[in-house]
C-alpha positions as a Python dict, from the first residue, in 0.01 Angstrom:
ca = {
    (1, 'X'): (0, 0, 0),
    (2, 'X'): (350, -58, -66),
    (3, 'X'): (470, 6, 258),
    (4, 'X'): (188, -226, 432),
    (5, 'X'): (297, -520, 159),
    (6, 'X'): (669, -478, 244),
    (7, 'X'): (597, -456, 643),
    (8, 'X'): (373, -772, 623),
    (9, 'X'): (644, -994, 399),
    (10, 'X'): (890, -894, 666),
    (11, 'X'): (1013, -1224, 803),
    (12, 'X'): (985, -1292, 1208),
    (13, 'X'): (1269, -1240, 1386),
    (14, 'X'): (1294, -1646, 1413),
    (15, 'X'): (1257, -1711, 1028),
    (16, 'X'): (1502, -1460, 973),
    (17, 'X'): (1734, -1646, 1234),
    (18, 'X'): (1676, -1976, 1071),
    (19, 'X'): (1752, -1837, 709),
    (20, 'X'): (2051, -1704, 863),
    (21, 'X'): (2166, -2083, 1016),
    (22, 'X'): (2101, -2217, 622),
    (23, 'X'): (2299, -1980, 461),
    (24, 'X'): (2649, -2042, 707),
    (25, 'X'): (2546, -2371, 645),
    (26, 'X'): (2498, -2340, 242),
    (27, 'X'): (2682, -2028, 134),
    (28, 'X'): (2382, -1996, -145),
    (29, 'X'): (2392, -1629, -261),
    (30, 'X'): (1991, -1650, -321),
    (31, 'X'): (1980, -1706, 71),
    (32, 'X'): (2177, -1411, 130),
    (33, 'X'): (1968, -1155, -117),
    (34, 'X'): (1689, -1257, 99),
    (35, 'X'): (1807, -1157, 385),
    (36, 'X'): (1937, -840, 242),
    (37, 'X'): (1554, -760, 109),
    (38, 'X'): (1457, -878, 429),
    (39, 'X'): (1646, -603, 623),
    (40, 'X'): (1675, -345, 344),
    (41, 'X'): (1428, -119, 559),
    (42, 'X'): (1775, -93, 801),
    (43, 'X'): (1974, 53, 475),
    (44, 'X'): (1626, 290, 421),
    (45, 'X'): (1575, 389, 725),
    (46, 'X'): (1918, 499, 838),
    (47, 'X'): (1977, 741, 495),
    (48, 'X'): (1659, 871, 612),
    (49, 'X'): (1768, 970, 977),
    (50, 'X'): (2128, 1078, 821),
    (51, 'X'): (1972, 1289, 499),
    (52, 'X'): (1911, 1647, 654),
    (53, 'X'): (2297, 1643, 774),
    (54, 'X'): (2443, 1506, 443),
    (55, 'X'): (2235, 1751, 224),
    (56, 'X'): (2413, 1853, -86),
    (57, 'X'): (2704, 1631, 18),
    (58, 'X'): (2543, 1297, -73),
    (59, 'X'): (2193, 1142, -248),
    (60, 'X'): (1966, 980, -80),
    (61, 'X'): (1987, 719, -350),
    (62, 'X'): (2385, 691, -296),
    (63, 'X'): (2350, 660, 82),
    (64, 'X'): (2084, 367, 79),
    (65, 'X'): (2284, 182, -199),
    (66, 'X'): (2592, 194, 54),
    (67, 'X'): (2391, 90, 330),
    (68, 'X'): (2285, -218, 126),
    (69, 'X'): (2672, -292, 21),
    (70, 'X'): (2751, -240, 405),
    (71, 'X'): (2449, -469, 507),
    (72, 'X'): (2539, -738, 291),
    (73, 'X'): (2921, -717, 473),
    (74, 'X'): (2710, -778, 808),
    (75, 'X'): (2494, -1097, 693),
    (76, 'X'): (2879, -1182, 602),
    (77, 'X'): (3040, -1159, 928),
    (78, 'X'): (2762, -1147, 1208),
    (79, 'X'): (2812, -1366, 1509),
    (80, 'X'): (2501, -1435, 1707),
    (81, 'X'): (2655, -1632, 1935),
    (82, 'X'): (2759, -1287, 2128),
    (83, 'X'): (2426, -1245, 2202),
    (84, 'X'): (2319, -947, 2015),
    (85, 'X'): (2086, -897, 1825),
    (86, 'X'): (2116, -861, 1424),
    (87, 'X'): (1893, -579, 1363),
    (88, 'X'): (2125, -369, 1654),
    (89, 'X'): (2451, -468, 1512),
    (90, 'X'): (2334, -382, 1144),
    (91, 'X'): (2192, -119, 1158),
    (92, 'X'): (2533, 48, 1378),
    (93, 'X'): (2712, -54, 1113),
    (94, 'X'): (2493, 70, 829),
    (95, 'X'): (2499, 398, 994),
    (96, 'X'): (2877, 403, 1019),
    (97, 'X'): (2901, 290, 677),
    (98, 'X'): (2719, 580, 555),
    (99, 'X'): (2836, 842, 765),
    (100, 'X'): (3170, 733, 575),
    (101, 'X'): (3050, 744, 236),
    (102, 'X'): (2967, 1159, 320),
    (103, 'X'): (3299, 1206, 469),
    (104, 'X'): (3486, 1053, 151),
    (105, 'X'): (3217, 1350, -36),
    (106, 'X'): (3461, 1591, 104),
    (107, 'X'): (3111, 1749, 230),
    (108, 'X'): (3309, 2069, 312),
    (109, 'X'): (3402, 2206, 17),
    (110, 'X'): (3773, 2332, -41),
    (111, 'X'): (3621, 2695, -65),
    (112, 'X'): (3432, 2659, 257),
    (113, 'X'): (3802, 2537, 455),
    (114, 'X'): (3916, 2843, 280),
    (115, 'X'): (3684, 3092, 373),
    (116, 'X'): (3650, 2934, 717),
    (117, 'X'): (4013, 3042, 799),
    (118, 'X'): (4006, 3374, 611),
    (119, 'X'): (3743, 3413, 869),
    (120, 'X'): (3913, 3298, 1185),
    (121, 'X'): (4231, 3479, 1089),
    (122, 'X'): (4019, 3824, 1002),
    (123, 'X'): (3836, 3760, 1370),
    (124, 'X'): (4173, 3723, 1507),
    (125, 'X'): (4307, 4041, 1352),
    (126, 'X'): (4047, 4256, 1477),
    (127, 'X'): (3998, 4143, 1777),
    (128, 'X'): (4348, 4256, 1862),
    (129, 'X'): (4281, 4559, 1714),
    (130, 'X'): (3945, 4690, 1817),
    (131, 'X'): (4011, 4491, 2174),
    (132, 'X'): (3695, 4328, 2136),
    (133, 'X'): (3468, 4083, 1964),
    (134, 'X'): (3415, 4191, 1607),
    (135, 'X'): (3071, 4264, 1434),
    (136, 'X'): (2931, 4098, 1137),
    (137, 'X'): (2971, 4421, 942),
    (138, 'X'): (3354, 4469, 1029),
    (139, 'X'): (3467, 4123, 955),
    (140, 'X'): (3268, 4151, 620),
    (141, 'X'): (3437, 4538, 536),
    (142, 'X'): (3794, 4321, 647),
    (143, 'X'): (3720, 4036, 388),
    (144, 'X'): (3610, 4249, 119),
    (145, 'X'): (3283, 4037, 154),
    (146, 'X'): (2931, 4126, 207),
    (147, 'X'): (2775, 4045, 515),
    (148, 'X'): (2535, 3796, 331),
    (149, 'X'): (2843, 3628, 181),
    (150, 'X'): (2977, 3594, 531),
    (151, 'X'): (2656, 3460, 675),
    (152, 'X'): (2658, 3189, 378),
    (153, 'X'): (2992, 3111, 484),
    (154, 'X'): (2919, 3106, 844),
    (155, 'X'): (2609, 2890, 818),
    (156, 'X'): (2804, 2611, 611),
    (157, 'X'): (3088, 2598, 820),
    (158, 'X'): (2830, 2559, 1157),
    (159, 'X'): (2664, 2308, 953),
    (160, 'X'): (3000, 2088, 913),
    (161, 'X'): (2996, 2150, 1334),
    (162, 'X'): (2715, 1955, 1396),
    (163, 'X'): (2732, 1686, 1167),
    (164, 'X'): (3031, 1636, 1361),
    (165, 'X'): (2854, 1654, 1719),
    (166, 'X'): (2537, 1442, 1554),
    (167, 'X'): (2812, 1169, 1467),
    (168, 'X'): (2980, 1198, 1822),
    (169, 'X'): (2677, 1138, 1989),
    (170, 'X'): (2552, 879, 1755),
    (171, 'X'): (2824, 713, 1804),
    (172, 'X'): (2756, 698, 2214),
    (173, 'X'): (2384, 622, 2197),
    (174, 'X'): (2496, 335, 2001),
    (175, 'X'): (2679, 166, 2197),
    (176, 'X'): (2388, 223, 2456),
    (177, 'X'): (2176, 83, 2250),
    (178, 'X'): (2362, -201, 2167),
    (179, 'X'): (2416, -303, 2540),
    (180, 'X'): (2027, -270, 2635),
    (181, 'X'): (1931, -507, 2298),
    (182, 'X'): (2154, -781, 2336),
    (183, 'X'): (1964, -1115, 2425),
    (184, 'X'): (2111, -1209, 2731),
    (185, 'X'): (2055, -1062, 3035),
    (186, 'X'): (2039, -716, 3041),
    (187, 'X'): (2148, -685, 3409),
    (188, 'X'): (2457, -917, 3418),
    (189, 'X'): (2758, -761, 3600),
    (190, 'X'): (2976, -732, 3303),
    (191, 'X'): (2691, -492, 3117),
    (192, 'X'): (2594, -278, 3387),
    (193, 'X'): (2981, -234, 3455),
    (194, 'X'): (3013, -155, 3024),
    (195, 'X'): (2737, 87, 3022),
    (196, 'X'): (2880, 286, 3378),
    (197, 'X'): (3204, 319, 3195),
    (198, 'X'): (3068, 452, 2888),
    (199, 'X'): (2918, 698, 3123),
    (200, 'X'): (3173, 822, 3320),
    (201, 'X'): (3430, 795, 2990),
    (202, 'X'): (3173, 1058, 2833),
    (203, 'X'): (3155, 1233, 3173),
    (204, 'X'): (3543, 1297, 3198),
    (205, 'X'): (3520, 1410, 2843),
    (206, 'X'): (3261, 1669, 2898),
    (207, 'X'): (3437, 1794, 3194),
    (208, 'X'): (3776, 1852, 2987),
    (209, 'X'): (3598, 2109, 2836),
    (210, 'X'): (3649, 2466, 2955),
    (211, 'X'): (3304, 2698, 3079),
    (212, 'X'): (3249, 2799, 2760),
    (213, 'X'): (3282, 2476, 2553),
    (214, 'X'): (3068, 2299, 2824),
    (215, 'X'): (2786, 2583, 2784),
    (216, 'X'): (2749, 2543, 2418),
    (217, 'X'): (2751, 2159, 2460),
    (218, 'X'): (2490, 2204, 2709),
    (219, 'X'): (2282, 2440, 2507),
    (220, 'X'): (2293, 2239, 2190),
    (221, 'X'): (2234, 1926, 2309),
    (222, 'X'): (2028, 1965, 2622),
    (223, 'X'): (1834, 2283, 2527),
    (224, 'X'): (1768, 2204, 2207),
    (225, 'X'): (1920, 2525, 2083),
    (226, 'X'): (2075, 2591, 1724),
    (227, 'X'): (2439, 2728, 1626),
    (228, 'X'): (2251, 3103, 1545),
    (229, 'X'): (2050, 3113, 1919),
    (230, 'X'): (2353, 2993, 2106),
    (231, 'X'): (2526, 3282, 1921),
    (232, 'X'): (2342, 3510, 2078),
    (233, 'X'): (2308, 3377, 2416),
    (234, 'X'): (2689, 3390, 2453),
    (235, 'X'): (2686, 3780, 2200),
    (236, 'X'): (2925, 3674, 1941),
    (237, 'X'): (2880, 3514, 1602),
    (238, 'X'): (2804, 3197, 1477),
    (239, 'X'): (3118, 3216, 1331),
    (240, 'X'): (3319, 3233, 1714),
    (241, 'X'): (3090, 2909, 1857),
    (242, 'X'): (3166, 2697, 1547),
    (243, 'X'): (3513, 2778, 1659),
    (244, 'X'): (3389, 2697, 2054),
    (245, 'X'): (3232, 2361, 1943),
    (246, 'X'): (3502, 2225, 1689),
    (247, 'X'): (3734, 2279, 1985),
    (248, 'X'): (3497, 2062, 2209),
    (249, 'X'): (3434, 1832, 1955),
    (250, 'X'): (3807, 1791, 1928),
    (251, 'X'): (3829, 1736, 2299),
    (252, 'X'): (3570, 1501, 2373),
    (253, 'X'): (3666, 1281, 2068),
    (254, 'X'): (4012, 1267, 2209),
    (255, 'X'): (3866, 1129, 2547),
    (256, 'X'): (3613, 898, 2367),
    (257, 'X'): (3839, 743, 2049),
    (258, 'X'): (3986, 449, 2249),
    (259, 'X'): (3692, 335, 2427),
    (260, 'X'): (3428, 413, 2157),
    (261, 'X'): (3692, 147, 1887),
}
């Protein structure tokens, strides 16, 4: 019932507009909390998308109150006259806004840094040594560790990978998606030209990627397959592709930095 009431007081896209016009006009703070309420679902719905990669870094409570503070900082500075629309450049900027508020979490842990190079030296070692990729087992007996304790480890650190590639990509599609909602005309020169460089910029950056980066890339993102199956695919741990894809994040962020500010 809730829901229903709060989707049915939502106000139409040119009410909202017009409350926007009275409050650059006024500066009254009431006109502003209504437009917060009015696009608090924005706040909601991207702590939502963003909870199963923060979990146990940030609460869900935490991550919708900074999406409010970071909303209000939009009613603040939007300009409409660029021709996009609110709801697009909000909820961006929500997002990014609470993506930041995990990162400043330290959502890897000190111990989980630790352990993460403990493990990537200990690889290191034996691979030298036994002239080959190590087992589970024998990086566990080198650690002192048991090979539970290494999976923990191994499963947080792959988590910290792809909230990484989630935000990487985010990032793209949003830009995307803020080119195909602005108002004006979707097929003007200058968009069509904005959207083919974002795709060749991302293209270039895939392609700096050696075979193997560019396979787990591939298999995450466009076979849907986890850290633990891609493992597997390429027979070595989780451990070794966290390593693969933090280099390939690394990479493709260094292509896409510039162009994605």
């Amino acid at each position: 019932m809730n829901n229903i009431s709060q989707k049915e007081e939502k106000l139409s896209e040119e009410a909202a507009a017009a409350l926007m016009s009275q409050y650059r006009q006024s500066g009254d703070v009431r006109l502003r909390n209504n437009l917060v309420m009015n696009y608090s679902y924005i706040a909601r719905t991207a702590a939502m998308q963003l909870r199963g990669l923060a979990a146990g870094y940030a609460q869900i409570e935490d991550m919708v109150n900074q999406g409010i503070i970071t909303l209000i900082d939009c009613i603040e500075k939007f300009d409409g006259s660029k021709g996009m629309k609110f709801e697009s450049y909000a909820f961006m900027r929500v997002r990014g806004g609470i993506i930041d508020l995990v990162r400043k979490q330290d959502w890897i842990p000190r111990r989980v840094r630790t352990a993460a190079k403990e493990i990537s030296n200990a690889r290191s070692e034996l691979c030298s040594e036994l002239k080959r990729e190590p087992t589970e087992d024998e990086i566990a007996q080198y650690l002192g560790i048991s090979v539970e304790k290494l999976r923990q480890y191994n499963n947080e650190v792959a988590g910290s990978v792809t909230f990484s590639f989630e935000e990487l990509i985010q990032n793209v599609n949003q830009m995307g998606t803020l080119l195909d909602s602005a108002t004006s005309d979707y097929t003007t020169p200058e968009k069509q030209l904005l959207k083919s460089e974002l795709r060749d910029k991302l293209k270039t950056a895939i392609e700096s990627l050696n075979e193997r980066e560019r396979l787990v890339v591939t298999l995450y993102y466009f076979e849907n397959l986890n850290l633990s199956e891609i493992s597997q695919v390429l027979e070595v741990s989780v451990q070794r592709v966290s390593q693969i894809s933090s280099k390939a994040i690394s990479k493709i962020k260094s292509v896409m930095e510039e162009y994605l500010k």
